[in-house]
N, C-alpha and C positions, 0 to 999 in steps of 0.2 A: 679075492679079497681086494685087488690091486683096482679090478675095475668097479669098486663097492665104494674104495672110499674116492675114486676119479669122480664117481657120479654123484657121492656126497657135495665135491669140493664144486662140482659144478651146478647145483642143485642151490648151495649157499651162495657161490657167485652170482646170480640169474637171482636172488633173492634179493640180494642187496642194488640192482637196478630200477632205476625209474625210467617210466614211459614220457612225465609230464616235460614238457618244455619253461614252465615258468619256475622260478624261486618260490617258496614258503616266503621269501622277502614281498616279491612282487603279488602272491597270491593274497599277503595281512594291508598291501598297498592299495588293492584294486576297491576302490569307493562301492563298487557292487555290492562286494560281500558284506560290506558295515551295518552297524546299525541305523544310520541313518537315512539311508535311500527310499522316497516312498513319499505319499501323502498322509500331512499330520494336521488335526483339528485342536484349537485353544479349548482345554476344558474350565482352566481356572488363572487366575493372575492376583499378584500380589506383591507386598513387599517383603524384606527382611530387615529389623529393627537390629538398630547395632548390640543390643542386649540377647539376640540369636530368636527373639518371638516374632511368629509372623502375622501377618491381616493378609487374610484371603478372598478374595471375592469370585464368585463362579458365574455373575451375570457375562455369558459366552460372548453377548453380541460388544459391551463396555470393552475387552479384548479379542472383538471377534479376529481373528487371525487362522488362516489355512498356507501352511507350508506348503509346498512341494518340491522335495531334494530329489536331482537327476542326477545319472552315474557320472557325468563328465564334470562333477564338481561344482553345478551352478545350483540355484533357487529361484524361485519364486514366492511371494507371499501374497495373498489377498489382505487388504485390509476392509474391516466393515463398520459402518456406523448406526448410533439406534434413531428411528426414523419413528416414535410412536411407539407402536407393540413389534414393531420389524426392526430388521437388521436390514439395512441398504447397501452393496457395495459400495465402496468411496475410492479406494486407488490400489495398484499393484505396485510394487518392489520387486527388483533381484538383485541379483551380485552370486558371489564364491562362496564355497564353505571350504573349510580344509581342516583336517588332524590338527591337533593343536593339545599339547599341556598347559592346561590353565592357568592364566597369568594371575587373573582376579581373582578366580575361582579355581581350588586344586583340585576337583575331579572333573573339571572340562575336559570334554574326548575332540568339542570341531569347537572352533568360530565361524561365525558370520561377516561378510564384508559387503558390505550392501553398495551398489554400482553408483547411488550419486552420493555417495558422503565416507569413500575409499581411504580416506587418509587421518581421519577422529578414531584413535584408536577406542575413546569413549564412546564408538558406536556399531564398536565391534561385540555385542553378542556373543558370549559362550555358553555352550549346550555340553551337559550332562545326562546320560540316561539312566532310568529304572525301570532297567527289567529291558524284553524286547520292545514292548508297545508305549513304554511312556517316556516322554520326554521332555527334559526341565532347562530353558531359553534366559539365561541371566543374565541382566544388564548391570552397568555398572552405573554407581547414582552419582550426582554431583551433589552434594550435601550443600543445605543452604545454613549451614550450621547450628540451628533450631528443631530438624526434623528427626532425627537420630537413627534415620534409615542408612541403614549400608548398603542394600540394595535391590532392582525389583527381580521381577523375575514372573514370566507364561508357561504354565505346563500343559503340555500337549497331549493326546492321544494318536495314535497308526488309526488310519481310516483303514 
């Protein structure tokens, strides 16, 4: 009985150990596991009226736009212009992303910081997502007092 419940207690001890070297802190930290990591295509863009109705436009190429978030925290984006019945590339951007509770927006998960205009916080971008594959890019508007936009905002798809 004596060595029944020895092998009990060591049985639960040997249970209650881990192999992994990281934290559950460092493992919810690591930009990999997010949902944001990956190449993302503009499916639509639009604004939002200060009355909560939207105007949405799905012409791709008018915001053609291609993400691509890498694990170490940076971006890329394509931008494209309409050339006739095509889409033209016109220029690239990058910068950071980072975790972030939204300041504009209260279900932003990252912002954007884009490498030449690092210090406007009006051009920092916050992303919300729906679901694993979609993803919604809010800007915040400078109202010219007339327009009654609060603000725009790109939804993406995961290529």
């Amino acid at each position: 009985m004596k060595t029944l419940m020895t092998l009990c207690f060591a049985i639960l001890l040997l249970s209650c150990s881990s192999d992994s070297s990281e934290s559950d802190d460092q493992m919810m930290d690591d930009p990999q596991e997010g949902p944001i990591v990956g190449e993302w295509t503009v499916v639509n863009f639009g604004v939002v009226f200060d009355d909560g109705s939207e105007e949405i436009d799905t012409d791709a190429c008018g915001g053609g736009q291609k993400y691509r978030f890498l694990s170490d925290n940076t971006f890329e984006v394509d931008n494209f212009r309409p050339n006739g019945s095509n889409c033209d590339f016109d220029s690239t951007r990058d910068g950071t992303y980072d975790e972030f509770e939204g300041t504009n927006f209260p279900n932003a998960n990252f912002r954007l910081i884009f490498s030449d205009n690092p210090n406007d916080p009006l051009g920092h971008p916050e992303i919300s997502f729906d679901g694993d594959n979609t993803m919604r890019v809010q800007y915040p508007w400078v109202s010219s007092g007339t327009d009654n936009i609060a603000f725009s905002f790109k939804t993406y798809q995961r290529d």
